[in-house]
mmCIF file of the N, C-alpha and C atoms, coordinates in Angstrom:
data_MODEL
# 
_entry.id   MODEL 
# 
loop_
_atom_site.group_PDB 
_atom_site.id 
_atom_site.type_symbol 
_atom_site.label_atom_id 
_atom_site.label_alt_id 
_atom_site.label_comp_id 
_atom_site.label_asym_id 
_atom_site.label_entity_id 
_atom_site.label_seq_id 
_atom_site.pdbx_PDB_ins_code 
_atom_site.Cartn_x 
_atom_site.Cartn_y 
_atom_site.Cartn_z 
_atom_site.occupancy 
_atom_site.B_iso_or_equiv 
_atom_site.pdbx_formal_charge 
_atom_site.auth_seq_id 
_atom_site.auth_comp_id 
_atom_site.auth_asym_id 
_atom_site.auth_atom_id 
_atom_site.pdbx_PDB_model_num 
ATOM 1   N N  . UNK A 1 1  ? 21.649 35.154  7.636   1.00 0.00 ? 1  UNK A N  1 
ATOM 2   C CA . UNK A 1 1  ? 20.607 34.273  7.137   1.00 0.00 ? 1  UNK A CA 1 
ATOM 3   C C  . UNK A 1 1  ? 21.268 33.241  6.210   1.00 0.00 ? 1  UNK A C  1 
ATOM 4   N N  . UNK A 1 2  ? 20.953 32.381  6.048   1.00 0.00 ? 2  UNK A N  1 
ATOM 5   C CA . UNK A 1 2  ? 21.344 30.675  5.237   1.00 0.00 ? 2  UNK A CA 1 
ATOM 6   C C  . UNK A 1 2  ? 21.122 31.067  3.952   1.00 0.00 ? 2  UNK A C  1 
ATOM 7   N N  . UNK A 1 3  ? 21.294 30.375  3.349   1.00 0.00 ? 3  UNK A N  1 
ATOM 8   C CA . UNK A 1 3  ? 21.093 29.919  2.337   1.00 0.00 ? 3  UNK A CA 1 
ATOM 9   C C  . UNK A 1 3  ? 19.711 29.411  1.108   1.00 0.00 ? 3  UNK A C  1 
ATOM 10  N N  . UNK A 1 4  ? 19.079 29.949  0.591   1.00 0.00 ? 4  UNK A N  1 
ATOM 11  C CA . UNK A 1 4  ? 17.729 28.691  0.777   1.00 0.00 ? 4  UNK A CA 1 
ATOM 12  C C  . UNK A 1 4  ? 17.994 27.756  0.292   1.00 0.00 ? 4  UNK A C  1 
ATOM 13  N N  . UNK A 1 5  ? 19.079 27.357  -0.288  1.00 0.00 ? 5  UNK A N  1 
ATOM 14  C CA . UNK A 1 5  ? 19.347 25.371  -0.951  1.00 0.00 ? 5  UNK A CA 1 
ATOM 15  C C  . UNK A 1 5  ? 20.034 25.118  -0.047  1.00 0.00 ? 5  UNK A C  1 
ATOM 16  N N  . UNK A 1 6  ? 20.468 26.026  1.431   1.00 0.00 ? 6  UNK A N  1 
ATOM 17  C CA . UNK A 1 6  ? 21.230 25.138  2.400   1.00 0.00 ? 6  UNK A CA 1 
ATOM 18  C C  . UNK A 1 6  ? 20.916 24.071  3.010   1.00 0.00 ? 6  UNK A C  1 
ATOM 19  N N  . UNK A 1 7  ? 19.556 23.910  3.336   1.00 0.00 ? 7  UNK A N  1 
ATOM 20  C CA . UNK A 1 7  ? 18.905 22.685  3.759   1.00 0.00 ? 7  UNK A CA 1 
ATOM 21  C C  . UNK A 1 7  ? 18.874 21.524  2.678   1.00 0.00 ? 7  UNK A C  1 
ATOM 22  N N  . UNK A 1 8  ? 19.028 21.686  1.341   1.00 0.00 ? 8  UNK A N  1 
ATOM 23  C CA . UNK A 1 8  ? 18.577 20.548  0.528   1.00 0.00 ? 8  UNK A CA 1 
ATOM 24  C C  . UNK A 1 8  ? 20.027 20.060  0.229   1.00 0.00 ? 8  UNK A C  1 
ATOM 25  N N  . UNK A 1 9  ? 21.119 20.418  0.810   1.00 0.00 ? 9  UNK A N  1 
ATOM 26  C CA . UNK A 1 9  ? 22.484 20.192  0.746   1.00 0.00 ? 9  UNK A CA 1 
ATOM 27  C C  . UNK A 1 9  ? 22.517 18.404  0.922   1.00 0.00 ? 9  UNK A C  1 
ATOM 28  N N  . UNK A 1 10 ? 21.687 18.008  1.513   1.00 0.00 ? 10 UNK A N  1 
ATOM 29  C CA . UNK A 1 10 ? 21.906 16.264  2.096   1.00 0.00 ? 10 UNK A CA 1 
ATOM 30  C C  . UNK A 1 10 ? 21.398 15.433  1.113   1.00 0.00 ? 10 UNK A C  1 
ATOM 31  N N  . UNK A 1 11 ? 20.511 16.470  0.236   1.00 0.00 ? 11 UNK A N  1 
ATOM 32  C CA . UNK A 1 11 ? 19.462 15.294  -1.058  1.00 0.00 ? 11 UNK A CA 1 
ATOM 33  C C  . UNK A 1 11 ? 20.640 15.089  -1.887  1.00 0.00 ? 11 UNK A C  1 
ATOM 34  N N  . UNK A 1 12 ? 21.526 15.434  -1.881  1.00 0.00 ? 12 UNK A N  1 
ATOM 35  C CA . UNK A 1 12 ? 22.434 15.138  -3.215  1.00 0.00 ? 12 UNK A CA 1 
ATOM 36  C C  . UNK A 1 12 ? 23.417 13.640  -2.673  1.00 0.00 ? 12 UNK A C  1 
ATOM 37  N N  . UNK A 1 13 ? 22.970 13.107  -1.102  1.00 0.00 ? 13 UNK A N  1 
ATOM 38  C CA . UNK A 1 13 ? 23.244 12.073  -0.978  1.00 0.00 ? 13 UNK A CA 1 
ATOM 39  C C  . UNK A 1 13 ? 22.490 10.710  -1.626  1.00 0.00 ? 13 UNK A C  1 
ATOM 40  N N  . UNK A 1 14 ? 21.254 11.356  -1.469  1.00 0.00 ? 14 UNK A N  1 
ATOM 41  C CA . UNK A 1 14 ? 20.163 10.599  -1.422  1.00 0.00 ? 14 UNK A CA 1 
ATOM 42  C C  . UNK A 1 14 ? 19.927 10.357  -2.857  1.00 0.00 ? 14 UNK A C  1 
ATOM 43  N N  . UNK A 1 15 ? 19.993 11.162  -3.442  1.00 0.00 ? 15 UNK A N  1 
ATOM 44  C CA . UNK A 1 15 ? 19.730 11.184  -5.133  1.00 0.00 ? 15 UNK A CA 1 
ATOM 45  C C  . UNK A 1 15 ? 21.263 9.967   -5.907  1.00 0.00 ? 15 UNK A C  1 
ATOM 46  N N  . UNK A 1 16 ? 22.311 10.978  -5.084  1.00 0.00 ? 16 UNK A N  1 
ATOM 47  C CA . UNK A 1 16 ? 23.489 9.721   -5.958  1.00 0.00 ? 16 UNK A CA 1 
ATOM 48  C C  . UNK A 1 16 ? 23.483 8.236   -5.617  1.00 0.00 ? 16 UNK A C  1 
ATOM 49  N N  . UNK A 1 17 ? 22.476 8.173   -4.171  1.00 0.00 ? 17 UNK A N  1 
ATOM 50  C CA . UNK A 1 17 ? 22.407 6.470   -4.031  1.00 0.00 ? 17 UNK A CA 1 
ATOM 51  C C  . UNK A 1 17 ? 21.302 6.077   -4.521  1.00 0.00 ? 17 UNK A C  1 
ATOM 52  N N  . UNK A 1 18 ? 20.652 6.419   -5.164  1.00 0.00 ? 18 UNK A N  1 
ATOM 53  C CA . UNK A 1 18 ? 19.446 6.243   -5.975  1.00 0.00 ? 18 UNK A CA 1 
ATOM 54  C C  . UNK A 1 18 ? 20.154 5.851   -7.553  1.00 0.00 ? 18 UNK A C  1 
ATOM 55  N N  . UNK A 1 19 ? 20.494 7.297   -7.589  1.00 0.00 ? 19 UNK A N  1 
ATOM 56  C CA . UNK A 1 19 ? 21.146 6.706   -9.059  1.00 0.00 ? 19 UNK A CA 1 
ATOM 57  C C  . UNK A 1 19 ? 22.101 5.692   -9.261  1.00 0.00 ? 19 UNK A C  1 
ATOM 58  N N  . UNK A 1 20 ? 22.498 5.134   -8.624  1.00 0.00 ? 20 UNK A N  1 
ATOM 59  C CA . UNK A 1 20 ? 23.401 4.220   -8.720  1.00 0.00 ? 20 UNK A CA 1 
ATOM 60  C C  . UNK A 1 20 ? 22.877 2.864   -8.301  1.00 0.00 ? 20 UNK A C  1 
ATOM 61  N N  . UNK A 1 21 ? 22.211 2.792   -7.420  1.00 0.00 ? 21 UNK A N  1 
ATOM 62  C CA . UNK A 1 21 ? 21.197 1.700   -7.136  1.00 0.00 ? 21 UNK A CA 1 
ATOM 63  C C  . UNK A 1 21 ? 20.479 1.363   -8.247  1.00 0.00 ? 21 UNK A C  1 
ATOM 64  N N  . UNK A 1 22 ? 19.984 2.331   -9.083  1.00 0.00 ? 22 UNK A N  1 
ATOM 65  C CA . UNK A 1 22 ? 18.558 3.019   -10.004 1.00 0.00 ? 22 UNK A CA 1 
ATOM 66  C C  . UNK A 1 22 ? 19.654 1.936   -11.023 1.00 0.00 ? 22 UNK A C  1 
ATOM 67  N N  . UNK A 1 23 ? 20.829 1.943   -11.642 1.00 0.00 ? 23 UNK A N  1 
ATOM 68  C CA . UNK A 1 23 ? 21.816 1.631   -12.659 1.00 0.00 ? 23 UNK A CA 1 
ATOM 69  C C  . UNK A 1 23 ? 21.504 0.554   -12.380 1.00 0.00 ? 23 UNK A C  1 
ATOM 70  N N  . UNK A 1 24 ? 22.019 0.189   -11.190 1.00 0.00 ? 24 UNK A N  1 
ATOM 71  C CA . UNK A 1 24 ? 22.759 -1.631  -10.833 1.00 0.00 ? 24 UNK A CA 1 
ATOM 72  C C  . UNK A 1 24 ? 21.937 -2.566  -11.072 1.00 0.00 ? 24 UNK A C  1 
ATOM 73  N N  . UNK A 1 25 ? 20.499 -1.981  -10.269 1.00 0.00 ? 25 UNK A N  1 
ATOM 74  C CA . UNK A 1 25 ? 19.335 -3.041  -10.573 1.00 0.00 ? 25 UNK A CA 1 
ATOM 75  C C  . UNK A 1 25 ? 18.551 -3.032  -12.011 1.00 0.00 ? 25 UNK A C  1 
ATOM 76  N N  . UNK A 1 26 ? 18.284 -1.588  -12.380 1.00 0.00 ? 26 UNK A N  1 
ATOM 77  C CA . UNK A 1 26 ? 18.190 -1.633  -13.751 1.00 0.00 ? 26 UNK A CA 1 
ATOM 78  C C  . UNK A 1 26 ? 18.705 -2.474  -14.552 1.00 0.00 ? 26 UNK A C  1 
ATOM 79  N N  . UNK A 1 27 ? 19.881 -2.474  -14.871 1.00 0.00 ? 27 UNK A N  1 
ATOM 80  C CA . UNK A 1 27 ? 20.310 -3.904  -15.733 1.00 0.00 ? 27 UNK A CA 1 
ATOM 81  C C  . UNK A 1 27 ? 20.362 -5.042  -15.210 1.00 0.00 ? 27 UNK A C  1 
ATOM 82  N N  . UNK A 1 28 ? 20.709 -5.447  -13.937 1.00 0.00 ? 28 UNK A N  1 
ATOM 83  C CA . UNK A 1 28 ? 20.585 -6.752  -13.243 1.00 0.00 ? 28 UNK A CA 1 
ATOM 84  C C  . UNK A 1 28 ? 18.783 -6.878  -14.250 1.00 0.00 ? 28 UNK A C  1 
ATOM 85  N N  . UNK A 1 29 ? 17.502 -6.346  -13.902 1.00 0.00 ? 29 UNK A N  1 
ATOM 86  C CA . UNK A 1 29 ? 16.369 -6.960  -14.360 1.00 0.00 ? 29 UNK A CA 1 
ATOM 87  C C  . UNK A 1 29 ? 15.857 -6.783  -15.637 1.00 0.00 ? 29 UNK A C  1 
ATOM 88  N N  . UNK A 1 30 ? 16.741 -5.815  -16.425 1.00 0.00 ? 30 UNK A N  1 
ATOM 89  C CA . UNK A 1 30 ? 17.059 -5.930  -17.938 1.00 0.00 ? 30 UNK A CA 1 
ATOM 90  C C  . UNK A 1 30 ? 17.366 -7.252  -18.085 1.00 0.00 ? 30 UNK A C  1 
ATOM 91  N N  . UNK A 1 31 ? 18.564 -7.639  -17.632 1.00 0.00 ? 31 UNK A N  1 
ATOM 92  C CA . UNK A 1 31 ? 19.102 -8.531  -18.038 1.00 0.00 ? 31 UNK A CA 1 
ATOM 93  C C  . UNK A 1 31 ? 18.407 -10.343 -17.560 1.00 0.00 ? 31 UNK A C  1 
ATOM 94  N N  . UNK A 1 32 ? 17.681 -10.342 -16.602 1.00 0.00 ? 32 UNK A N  1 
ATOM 95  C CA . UNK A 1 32 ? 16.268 -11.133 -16.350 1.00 0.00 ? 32 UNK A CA 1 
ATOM 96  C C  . UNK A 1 32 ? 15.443 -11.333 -17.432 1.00 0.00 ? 32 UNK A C  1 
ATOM 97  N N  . UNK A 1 33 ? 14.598 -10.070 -17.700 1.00 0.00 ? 33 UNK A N  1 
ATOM 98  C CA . UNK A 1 33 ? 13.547 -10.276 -17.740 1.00 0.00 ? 33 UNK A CA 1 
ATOM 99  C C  . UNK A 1 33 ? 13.876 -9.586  -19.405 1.00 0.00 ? 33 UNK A C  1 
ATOM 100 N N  . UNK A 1 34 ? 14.128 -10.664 -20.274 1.00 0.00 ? 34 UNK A N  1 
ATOM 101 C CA . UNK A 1 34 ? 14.435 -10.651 -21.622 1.00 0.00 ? 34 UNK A CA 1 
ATOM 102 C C  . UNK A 1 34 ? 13.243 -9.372  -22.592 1.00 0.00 ? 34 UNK A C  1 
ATOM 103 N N  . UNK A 1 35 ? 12.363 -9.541  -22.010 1.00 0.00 ? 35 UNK A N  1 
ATOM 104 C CA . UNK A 1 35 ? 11.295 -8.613  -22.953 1.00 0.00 ? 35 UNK A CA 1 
ATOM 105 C C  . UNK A 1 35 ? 11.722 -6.940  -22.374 1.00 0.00 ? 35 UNK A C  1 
ATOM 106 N N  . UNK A 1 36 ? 11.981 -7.132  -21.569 1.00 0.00 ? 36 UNK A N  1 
ATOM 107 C CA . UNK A 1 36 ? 11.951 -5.478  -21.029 1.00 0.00 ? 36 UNK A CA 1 
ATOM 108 C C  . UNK A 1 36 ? 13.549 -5.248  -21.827 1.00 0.00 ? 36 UNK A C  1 
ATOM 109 N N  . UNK A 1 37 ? 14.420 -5.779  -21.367 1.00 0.00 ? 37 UNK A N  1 
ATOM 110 C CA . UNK A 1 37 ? 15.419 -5.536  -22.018 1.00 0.00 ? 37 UNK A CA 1 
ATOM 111 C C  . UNK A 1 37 ? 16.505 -4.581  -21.238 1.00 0.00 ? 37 UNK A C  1 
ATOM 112 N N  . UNK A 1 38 ? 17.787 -4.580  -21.380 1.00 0.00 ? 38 UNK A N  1 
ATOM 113 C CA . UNK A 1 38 ? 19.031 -3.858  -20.583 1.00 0.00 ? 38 UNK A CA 1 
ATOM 114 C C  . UNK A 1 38 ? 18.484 -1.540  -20.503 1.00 0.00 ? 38 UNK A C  1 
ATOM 115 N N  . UNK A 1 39 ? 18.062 -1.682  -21.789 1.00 0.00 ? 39 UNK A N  1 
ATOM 116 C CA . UNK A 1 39 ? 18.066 -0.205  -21.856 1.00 0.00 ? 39 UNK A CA 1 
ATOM 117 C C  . UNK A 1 39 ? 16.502 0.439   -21.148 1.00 0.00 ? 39 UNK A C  1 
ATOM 118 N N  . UNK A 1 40 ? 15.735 -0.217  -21.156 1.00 0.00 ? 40 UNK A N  1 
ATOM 119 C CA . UNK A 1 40 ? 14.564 -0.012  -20.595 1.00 0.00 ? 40 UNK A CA 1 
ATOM 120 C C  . UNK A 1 40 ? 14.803 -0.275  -19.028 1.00 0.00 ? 40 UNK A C  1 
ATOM 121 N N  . UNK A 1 41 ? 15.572 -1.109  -18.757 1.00 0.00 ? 41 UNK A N  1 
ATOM 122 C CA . UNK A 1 41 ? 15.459 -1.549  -17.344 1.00 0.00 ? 41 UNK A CA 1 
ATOM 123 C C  . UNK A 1 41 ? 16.408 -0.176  -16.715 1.00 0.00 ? 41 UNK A C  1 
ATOM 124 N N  . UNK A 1 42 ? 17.396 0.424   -17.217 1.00 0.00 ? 42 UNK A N  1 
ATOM 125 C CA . UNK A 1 42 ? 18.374 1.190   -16.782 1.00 0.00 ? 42 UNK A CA 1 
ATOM 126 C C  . UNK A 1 42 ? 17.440 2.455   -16.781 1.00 0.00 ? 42 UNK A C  1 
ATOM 127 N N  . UNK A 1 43 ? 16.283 2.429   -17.564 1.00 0.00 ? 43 UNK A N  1 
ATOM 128 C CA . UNK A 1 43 ? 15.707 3.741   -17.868 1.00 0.00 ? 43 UNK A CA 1 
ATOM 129 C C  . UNK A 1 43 ? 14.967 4.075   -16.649 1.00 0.00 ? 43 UNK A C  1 
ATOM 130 N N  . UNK A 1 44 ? 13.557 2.836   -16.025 1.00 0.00 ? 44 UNK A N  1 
ATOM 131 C CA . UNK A 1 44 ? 13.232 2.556   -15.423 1.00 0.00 ? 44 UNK A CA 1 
ATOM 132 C C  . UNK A 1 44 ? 13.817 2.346   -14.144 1.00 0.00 ? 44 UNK A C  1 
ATOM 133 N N  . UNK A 1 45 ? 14.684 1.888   -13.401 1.00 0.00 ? 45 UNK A N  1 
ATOM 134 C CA . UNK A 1 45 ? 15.606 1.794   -12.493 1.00 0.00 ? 45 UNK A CA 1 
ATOM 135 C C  . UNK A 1 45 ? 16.107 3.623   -12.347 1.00 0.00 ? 45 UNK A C  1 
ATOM 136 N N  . UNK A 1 46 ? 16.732 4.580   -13.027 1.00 0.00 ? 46 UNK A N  1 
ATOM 137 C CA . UNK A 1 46 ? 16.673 5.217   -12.851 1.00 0.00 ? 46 UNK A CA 1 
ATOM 138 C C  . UNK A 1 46 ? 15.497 6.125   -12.336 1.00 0.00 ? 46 UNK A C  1 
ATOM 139 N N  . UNK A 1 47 ? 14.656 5.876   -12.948 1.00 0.00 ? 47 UNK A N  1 
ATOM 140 C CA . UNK A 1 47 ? 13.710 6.945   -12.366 1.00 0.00 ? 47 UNK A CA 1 
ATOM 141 C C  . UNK A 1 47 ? 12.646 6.172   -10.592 1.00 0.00 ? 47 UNK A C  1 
ATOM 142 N N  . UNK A 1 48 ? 12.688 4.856   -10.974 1.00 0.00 ? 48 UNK A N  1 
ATOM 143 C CA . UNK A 1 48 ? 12.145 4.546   -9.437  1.00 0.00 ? 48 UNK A CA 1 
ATOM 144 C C  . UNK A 1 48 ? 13.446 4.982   -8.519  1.00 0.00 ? 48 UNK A C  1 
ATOM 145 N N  . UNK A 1 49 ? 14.943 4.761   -8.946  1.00 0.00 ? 49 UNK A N  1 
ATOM 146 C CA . UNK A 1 49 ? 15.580 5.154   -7.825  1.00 0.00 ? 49 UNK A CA 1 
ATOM 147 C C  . UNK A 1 49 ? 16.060 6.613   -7.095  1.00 0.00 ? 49 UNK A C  1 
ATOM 148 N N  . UNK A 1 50 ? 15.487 7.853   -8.055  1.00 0.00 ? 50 UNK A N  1 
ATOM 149 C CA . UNK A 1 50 ? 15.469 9.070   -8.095  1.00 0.00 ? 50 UNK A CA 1 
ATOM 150 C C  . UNK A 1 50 ? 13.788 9.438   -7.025  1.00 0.00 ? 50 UNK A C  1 
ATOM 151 N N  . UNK A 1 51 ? 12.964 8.767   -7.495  1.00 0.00 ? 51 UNK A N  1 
ATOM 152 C CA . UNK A 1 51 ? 11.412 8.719   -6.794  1.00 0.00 ? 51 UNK A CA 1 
ATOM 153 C C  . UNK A 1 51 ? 11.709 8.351   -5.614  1.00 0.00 ? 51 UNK A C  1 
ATOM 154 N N  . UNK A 1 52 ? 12.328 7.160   -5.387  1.00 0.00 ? 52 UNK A N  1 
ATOM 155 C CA . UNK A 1 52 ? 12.350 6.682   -4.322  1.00 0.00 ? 52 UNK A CA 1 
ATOM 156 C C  . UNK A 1 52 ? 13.464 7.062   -3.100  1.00 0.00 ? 52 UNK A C  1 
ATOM 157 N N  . UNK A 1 53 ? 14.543 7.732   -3.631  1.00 0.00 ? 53 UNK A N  1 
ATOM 158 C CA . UNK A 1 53 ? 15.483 8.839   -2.918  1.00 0.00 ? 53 UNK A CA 1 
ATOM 159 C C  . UNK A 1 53 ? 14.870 9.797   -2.431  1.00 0.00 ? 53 UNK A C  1 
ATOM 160 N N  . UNK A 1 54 ? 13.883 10.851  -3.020  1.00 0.00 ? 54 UNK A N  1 
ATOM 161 C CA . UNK A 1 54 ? 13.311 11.852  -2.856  1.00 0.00 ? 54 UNK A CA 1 
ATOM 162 C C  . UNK A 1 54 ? 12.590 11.600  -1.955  1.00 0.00 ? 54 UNK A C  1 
ATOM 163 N N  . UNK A 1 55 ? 11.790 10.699  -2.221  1.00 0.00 ? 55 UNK A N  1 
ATOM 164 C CA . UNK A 1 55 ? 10.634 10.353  -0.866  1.00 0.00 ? 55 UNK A CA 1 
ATOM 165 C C  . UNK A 1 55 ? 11.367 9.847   0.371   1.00 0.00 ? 55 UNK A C  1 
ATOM 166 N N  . UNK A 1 56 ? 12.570 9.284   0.707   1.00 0.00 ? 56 UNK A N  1 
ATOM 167 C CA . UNK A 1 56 ? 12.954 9.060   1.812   1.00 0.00 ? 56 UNK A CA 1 
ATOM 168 C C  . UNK A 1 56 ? 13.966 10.114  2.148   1.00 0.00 ? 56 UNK A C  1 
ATOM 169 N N  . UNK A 1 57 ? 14.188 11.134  1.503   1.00 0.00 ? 57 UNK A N  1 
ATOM 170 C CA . UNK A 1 57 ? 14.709 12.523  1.858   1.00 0.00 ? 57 UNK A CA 1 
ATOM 171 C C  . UNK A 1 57 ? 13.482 13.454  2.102   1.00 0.00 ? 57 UNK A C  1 
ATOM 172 N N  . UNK A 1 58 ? 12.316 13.573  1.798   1.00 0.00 ? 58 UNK A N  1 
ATOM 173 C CA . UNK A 1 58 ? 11.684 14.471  2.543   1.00 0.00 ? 58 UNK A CA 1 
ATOM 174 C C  . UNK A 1 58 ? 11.255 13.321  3.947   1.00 0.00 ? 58 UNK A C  1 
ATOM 175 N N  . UNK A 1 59 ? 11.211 12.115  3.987   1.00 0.00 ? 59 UNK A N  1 
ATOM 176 C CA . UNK A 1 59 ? 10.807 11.486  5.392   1.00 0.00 ? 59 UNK A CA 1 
ATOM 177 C C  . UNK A 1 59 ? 11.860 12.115  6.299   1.00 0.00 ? 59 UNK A C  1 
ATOM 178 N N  . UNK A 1 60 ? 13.475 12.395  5.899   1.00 0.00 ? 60 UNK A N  1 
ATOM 179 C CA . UNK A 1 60 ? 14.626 11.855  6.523   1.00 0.00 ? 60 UNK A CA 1 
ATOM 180 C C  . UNK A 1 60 ? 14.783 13.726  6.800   1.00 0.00 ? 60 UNK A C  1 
ATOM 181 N N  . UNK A 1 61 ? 14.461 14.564  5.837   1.00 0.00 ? 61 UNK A N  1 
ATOM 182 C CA . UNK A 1 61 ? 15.420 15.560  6.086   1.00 0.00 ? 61 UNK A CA 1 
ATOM 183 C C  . UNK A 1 61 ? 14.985 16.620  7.524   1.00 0.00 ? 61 UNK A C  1 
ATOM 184 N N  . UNK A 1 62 ? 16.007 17.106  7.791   1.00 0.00 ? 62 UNK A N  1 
ATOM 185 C CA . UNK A 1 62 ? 16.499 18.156  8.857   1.00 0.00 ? 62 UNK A CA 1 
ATOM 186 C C  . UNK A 1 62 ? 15.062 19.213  9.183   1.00 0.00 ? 62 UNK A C  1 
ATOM 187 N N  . UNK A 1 63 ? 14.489 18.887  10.276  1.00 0.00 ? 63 UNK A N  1 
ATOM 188 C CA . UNK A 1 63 ? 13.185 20.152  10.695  1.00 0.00 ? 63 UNK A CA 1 
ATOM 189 C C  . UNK A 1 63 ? 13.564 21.745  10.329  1.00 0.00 ? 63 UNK A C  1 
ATOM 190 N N  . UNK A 1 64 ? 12.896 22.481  10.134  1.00 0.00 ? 64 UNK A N  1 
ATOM 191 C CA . UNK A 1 64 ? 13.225 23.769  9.700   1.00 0.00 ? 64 UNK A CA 1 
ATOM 192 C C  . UNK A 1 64 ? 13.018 24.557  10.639  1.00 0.00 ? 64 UNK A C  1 
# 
């Protein structure tokens, strides 16, 4: 018998291109949009790009 986190083995793709996406654009629109600011935008950017990993890993992942 497997594993039971053997299937969720692929989200840790999905999550590190999130987070890193989540970084890049985060400050890219920190750095825009003067009121929000660099540390809010990185904060924000992180968490839509963690949300938004997750949701295209349960669209994407492996049938059981």
């Amino acid at each position: 018998m497997s594993e039971p986190g053997a299937t969720d083995a692929g989200m840790v793709k999905y999550i590190t291109i999130g987070v890193l996406a989540g970084l890049f654009l985060g400050v890219i629109i920190g750095m825009l949009v003067e009121p929000i600011g660099v540390g809010f935008g990185i904060s924000g950017g992180l968490f839509l790009g963690i949300l938004v990993a997750t949701i295209a890993w349960l669209i994407r992942r492996p049938p059981k």
